[in-house]
KETORLUM-791832 format. One record per residue (C-alpha): residue number from 1; residue in three letters; x, y, z. Coordinates in steps of 0.2 Angstrom, whole numbers, plus 5000, padded with zeros to 4 digits. Layout:
BEGIN
<pt resi="NUM" resn="ALA" xx="X" yy="Y" zz="Z"/>
...
END
This chain:
BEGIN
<pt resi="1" resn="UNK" xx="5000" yy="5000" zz="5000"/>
<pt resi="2" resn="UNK" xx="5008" yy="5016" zz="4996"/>
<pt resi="3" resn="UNK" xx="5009" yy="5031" zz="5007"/>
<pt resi="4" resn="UNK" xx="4995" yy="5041" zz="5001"/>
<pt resi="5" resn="UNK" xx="4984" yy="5025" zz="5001"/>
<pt resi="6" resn="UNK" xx="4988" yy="5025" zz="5020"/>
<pt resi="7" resn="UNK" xx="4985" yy="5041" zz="5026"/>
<pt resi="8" resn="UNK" xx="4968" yy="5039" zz="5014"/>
<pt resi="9" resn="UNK" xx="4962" yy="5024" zz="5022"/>
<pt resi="10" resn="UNK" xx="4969" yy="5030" zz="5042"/>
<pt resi="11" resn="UNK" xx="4956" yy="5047" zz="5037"/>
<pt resi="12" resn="UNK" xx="4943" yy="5040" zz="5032"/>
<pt resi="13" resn="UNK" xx="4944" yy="5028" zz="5046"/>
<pt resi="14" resn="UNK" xx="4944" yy="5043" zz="5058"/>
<pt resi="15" resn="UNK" xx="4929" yy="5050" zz="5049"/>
<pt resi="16" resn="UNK" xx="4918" yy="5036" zz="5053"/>
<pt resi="17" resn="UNK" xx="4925" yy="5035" zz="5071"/>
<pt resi="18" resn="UNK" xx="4919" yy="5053" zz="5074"/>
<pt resi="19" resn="UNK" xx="4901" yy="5052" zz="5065"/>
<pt resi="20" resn="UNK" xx="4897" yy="5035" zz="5077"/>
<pt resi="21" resn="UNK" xx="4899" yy="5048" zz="5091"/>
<pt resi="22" resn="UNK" xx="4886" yy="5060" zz="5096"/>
<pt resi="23" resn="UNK" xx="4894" yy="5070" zz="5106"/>
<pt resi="24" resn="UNK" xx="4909" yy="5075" zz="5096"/>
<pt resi="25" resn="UNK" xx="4896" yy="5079" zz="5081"/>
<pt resi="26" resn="UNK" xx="4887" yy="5091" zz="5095"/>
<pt resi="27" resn="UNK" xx="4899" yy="5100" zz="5102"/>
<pt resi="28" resn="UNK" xx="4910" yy="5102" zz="5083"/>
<pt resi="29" resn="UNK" xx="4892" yy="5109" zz="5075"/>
<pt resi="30" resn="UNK" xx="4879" yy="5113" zz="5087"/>
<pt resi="31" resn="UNK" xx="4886" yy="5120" zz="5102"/>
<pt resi="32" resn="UNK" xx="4893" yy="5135" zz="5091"/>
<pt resi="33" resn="UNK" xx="4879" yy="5135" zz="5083"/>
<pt resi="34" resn="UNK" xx="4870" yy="5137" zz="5100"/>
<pt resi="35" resn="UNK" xx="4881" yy="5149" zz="5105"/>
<pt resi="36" resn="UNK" xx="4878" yy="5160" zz="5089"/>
<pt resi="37" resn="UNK" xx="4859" yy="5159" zz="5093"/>
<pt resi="38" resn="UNK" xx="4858" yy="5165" zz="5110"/>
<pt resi="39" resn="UNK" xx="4871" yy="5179" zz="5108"/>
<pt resi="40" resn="UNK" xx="4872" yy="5185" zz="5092"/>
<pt resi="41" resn="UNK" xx="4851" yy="5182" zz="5089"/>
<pt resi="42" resn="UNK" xx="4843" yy="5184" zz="5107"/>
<pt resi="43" resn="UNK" xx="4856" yy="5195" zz="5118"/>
<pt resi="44" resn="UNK" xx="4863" yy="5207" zz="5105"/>
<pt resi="45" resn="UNK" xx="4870" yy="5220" zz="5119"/>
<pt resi="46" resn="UNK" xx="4882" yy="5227" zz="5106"/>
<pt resi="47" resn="UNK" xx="4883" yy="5241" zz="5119"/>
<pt resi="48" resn="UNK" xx="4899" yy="5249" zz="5118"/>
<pt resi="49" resn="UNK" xx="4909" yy="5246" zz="5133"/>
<pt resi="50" resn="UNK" xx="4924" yy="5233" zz="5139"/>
<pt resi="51" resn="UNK" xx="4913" yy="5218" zz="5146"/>
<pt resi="52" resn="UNK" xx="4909" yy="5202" zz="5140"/>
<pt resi="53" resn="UNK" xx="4897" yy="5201" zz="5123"/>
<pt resi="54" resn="UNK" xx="4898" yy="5222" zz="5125"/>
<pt resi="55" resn="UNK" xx="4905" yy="5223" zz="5106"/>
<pt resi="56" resn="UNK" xx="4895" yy="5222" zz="5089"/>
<pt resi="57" resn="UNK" xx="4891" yy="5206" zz="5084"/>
<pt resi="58" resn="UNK" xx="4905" yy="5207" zz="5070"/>
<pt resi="59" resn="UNK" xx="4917" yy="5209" zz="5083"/>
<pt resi="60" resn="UNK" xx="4917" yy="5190" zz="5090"/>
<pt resi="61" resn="UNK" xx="4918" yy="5182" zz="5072"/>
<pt resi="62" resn="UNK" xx="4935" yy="5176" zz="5078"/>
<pt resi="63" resn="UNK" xx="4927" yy="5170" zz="5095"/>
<pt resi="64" resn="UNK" xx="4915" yy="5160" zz="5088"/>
<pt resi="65" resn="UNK" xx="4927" yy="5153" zz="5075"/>
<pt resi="66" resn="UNK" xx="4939" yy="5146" zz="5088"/>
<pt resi="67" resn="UNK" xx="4927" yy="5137" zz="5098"/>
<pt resi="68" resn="UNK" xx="4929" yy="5125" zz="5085"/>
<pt resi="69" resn="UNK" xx="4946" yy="5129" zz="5078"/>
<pt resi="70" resn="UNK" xx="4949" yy="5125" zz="5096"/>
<pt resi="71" resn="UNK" xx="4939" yy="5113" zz="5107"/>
<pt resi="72" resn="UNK" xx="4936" yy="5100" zz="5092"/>
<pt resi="73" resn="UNK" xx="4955" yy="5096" zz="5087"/>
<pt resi="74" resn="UNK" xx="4960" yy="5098" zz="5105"/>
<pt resi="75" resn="UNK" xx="4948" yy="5087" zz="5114"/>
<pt resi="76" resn="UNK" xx="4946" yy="5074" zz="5096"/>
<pt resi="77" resn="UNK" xx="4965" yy="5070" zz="5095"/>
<pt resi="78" resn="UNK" xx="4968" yy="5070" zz="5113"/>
<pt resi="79" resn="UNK" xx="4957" yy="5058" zz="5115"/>
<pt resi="80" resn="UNK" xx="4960" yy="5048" zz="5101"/>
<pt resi="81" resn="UNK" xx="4980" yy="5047" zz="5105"/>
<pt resi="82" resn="UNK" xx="4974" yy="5042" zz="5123"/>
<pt resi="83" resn="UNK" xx="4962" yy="5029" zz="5115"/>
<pt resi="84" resn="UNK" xx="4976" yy="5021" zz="5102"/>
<pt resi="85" resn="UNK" xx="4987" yy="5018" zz="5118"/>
<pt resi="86" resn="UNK" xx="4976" yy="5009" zz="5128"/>
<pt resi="87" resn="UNK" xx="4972" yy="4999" zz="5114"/>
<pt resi="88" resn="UNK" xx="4989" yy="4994" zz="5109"/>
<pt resi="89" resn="UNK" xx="4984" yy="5000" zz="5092"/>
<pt resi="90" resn="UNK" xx="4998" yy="5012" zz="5090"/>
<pt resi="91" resn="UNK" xx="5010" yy="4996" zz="5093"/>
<pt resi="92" resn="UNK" xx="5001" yy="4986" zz="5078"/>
<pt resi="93" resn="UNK" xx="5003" yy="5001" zz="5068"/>
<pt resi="94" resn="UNK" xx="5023" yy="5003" zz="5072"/>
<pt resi="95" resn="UNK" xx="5023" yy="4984" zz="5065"/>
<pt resi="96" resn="UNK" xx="5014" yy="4991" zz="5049"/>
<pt resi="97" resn="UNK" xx="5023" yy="5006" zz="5036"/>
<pt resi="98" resn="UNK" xx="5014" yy="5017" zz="5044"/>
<pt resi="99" resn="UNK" xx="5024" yy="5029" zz="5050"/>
<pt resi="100" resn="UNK" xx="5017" yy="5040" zz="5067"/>
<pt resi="101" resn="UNK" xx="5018" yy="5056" zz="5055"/>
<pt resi="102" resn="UNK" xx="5007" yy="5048" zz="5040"/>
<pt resi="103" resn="UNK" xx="4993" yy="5043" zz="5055"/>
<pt resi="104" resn="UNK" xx="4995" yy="5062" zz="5062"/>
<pt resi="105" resn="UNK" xx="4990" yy="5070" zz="5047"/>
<pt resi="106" resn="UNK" xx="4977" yy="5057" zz="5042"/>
<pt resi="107" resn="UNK" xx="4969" yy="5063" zz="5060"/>
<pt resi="108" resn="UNK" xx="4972" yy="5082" zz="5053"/>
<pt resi="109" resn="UNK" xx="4966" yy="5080" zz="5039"/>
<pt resi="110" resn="UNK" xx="4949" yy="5074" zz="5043"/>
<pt resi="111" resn="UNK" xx="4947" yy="5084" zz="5058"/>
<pt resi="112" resn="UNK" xx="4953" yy="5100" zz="5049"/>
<pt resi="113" resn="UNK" xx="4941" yy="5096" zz="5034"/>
<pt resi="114" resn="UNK" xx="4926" yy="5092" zz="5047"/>
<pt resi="115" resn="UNK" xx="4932" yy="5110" zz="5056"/>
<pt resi="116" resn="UNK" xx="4931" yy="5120" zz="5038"/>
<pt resi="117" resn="UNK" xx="4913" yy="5114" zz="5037"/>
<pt resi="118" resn="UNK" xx="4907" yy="5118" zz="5052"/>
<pt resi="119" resn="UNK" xx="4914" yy="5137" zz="5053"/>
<pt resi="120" resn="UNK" xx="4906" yy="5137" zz="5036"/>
<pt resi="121" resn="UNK" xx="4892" yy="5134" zz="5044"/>
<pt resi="122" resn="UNK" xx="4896" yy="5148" zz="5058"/>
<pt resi="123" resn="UNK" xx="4897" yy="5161" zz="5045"/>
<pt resi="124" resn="UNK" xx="4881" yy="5158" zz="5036"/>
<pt resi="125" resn="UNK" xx="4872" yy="5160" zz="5052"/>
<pt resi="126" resn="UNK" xx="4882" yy="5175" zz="5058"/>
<pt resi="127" resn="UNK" xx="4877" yy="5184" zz="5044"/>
<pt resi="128" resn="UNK" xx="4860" yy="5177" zz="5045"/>
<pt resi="129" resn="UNK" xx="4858" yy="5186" zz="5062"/>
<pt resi="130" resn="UNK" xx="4863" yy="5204" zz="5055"/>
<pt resi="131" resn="UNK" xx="4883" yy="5202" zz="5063"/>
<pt resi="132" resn="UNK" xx="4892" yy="5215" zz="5051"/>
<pt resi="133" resn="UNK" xx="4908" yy="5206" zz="5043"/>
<pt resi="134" resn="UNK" xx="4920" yy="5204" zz="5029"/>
<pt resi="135" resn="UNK" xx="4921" yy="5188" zz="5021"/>
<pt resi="136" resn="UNK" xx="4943" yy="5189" zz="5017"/>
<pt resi="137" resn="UNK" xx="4951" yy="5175" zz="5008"/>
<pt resi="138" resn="UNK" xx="4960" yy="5175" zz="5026"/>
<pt resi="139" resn="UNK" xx="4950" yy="5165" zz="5033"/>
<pt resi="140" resn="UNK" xx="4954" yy="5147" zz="5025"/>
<pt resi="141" resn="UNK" xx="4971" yy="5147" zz="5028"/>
<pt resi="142" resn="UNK" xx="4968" yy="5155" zz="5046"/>
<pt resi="143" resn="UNK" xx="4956" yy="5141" zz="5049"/>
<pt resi="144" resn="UNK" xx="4967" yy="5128" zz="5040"/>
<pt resi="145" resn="UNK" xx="4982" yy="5134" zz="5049"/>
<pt resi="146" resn="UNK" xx="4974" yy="5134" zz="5067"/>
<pt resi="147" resn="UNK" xx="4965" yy="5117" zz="5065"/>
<pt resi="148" resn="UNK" xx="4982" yy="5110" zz="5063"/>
<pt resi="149" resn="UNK" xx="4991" yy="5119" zz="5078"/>
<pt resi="150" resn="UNK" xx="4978" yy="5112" zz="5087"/>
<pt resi="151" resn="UNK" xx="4977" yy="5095" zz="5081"/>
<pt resi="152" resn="UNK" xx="4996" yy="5095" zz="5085"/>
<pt resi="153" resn="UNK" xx="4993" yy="5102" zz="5103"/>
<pt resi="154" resn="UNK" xx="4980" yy="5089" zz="5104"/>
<pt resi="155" resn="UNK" xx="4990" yy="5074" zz="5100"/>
<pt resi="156" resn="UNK" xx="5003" yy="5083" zz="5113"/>
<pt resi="157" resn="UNK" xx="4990" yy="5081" zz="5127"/>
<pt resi="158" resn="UNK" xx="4986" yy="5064" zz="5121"/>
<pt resi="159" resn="UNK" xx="5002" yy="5057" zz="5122"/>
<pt resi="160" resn="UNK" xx="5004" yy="5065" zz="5140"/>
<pt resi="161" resn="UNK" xx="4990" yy="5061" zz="5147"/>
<pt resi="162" resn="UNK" xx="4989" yy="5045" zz="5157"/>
<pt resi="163" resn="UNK" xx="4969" yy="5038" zz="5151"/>
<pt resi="164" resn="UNK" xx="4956" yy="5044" zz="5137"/>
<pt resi="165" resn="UNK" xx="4949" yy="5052" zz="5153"/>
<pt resi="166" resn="UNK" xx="4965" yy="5063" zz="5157"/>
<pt resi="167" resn="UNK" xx="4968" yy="5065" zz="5140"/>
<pt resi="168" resn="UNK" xx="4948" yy="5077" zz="5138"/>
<pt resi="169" resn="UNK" xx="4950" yy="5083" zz="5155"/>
<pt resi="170" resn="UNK" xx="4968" yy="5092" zz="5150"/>
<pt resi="171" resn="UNK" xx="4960" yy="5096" zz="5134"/>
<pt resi="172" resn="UNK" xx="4946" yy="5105" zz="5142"/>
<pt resi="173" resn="UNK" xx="4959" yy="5113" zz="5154"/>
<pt resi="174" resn="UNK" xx="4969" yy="5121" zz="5141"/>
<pt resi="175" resn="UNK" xx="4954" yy="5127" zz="5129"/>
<pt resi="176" resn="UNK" xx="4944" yy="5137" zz="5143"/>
<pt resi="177" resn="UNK" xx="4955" yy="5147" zz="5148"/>
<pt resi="178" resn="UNK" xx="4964" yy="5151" zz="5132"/>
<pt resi="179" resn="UNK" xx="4946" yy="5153" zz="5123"/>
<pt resi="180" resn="UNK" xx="4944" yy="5169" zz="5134"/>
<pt resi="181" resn="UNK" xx="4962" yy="5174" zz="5139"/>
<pt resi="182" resn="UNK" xx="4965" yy="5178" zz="5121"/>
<pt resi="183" resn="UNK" xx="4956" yy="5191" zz="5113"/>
<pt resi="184" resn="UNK" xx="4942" yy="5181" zz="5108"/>
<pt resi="185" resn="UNK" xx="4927" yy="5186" zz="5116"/>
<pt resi="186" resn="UNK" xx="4936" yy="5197" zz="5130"/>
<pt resi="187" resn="UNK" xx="4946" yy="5213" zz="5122"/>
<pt resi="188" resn="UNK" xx="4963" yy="5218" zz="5128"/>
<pt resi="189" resn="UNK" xx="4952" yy="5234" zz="5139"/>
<pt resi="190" resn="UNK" xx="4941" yy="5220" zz="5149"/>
<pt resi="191" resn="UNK" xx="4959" yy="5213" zz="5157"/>
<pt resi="192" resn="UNK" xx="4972" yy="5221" zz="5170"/>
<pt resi="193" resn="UNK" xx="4984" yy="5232" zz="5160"/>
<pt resi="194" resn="UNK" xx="4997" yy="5219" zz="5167"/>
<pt resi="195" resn="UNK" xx="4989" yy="5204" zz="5161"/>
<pt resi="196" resn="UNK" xx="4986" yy="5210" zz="5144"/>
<pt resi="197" resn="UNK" xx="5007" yy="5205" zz="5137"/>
<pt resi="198" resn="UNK" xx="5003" yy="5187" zz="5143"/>
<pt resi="199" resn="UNK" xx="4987" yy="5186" zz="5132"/>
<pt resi="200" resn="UNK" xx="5001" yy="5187" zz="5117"/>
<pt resi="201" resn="UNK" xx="5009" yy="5172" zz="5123"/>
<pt resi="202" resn="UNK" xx="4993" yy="5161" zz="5117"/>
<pt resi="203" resn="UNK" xx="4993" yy="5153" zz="5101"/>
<pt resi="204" resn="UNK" xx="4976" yy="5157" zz="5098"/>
<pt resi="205" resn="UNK" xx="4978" yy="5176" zz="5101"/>
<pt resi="206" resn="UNK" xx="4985" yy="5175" zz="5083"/>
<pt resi="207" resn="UNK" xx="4972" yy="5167" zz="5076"/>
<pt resi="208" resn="UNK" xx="4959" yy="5180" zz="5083"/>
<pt resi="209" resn="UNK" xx="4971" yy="5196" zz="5079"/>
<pt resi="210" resn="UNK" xx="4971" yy="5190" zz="5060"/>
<pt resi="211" resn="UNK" xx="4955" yy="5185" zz="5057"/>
<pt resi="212" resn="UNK" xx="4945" yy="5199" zz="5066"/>
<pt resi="213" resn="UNK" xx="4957" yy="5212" zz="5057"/>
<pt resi="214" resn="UNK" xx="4952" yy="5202" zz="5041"/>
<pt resi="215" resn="UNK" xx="4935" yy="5203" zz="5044"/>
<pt resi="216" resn="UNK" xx="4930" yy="5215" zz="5056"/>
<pt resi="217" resn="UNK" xx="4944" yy="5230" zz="5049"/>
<pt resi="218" resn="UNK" xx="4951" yy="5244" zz="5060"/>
<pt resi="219" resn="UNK" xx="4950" yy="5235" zz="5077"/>
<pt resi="220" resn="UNK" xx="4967" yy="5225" zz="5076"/>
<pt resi="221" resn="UNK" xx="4976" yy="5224" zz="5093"/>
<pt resi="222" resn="UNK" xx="4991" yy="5216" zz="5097"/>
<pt resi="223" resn="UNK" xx="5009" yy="5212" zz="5093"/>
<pt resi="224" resn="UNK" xx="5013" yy="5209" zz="5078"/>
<pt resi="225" resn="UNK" xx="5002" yy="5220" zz="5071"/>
<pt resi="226" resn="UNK" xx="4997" yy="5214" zz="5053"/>
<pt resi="227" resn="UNK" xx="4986" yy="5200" zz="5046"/>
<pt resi="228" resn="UNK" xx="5000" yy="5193" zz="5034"/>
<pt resi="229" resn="UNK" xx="5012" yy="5191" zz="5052"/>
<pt resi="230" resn="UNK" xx="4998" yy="5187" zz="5061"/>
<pt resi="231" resn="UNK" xx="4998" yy="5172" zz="5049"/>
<pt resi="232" resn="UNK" xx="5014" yy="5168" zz="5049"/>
<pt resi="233" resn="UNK" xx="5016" yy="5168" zz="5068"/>
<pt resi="234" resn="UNK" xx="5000" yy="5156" zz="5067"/>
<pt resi="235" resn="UNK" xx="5008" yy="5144" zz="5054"/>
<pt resi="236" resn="UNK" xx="5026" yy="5143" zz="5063"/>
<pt resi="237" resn="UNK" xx="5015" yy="5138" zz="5079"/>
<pt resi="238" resn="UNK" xx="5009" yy="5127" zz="5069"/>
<pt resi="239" resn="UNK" xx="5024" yy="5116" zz="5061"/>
<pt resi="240" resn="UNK" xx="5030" yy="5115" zz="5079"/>
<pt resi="241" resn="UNK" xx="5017" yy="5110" zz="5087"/>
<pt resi="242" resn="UNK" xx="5012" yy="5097" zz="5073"/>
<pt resi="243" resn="UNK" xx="5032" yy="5090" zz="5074"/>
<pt resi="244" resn="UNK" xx="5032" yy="5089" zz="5092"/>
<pt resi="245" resn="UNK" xx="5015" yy="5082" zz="5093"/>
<pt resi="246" resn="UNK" xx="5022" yy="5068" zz="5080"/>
<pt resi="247" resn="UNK" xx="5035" yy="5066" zz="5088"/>
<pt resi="248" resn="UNK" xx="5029" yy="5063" zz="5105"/>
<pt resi="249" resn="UNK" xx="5017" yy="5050" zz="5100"/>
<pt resi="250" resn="UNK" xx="5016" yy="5032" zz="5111"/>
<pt resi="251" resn="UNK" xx="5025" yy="5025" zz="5093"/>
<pt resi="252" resn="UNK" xx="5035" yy="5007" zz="5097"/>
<pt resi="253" resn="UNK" xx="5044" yy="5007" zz="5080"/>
<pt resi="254" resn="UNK" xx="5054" yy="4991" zz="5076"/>
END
């Protein structure tokens, strides 16, 4: 079987693995979904002001994007990683030409494909609430580029973790508090004036700097200052995080 005939067949094996489970279809499509609809449709403060959801609706594009880009890649390869080791299936594969990098980006793939569908999603409901966006060819290769940081973070957590239960519980641990420590749906004015250099130090801060400068103009904050770098910062995060994550995996190659 050639290479590309491996990472086919590990994918779609992945893809019928998350459809058989409910809850990962939930929380990738209709919990942001949910989200959206009370926020965006039902609260709409909008308000001016530095508190939460005080912002237009336009504003938390990014926010509502990285509770996917996020929580599905984090909690799906965590918990996949965690569930190949207990399962010995990472030692059958070491006895097959797989190789741990080709059954990495097979997970990627899939869960960066599944990921691209379901912000789709997020956007046409945004703008069927009235939120006031840009559409920028930005956002594929942001949401590309962050599905696979955090696939690789994800596979990271996995490989530390002790069970498939340590392995969501670190997930979750991670995601909460960089979904709101990172420009997300809290702007740089809602935190201490000390605090607000750490917020740069989360991989995700990229992802919301770029994409609401790409598609909510004139409100983008942070170092480095640009969409392109922005990207670039968000894409090197990425390469590492997906190497180490490789690498680290429970692998007992012969």
């Amino acid at each position: 079987m050639s290479r590309s005939a491996r990472i086919a067949a590990e994918a779609r094996a992945a893809y019928k693995s998350f459809v058989r489970r409910r809850v990962a279809v939930f929380f990738t499509f209709f919990f942001p979904i949910l989200l959206i609809v009370i926020f965006a449709g039902l609260v709409r403060t909008g308000g001016g002001g530095t508190g939460l959801f005080s912002q237009p609706p336009g504003y938390y594009v990014p926010a509502y994007l990285a509770v996917v880009v996020l929580f599905t890649p984090l909690s799906r390869l965590g918990s996949e990683v965690a569930r190949f080791r207990e399962g010995n299936r990472f030692e059958k594969l070491a006895a097959s030409p797989m190789r741990r990098w080709e059954w990495l980006i097979a997970q990627t793939a899939i869960n960066t494909a599944l990921i691209a569908v379901a912000c789709a999603a997020l956007l046409a409901l945004l703008a069927a609430t009235g939120a006031q966006f840009r559409l920028s060819p930005w956002l594929v290769p942001f949401v590309l580029t962050g599905s696979v940081l955090f696939c690789g973070v994800g596979a990271i957590l996995g490989a530390l973790a002790d069970s498939q239960d340590g392995a969501i519980t670190a997930s979750n641990g991670v995601a909460l508090p960089l979904l709101f420590l990172s420009n997300t749906f809290l702007g740089p004015a809602s935190l201490p004036a000390w605090f607000r250099p750490v917020t740069d130090l989360s991989p995700l801060s990229y992802f919301a700097y770029g994409v609401r400068a790409a598609t909510y103009p004139g409100n983008h904050t942070g170092w480095p200052g640009s969409v392109g770098a922005d990207y670039a910062v968000l894409l090197v995060l990425a390469i590492v995080a997906f190497a180490l994550g490789a690498w680290l995996l429970p692998w007992t190659e012969r």
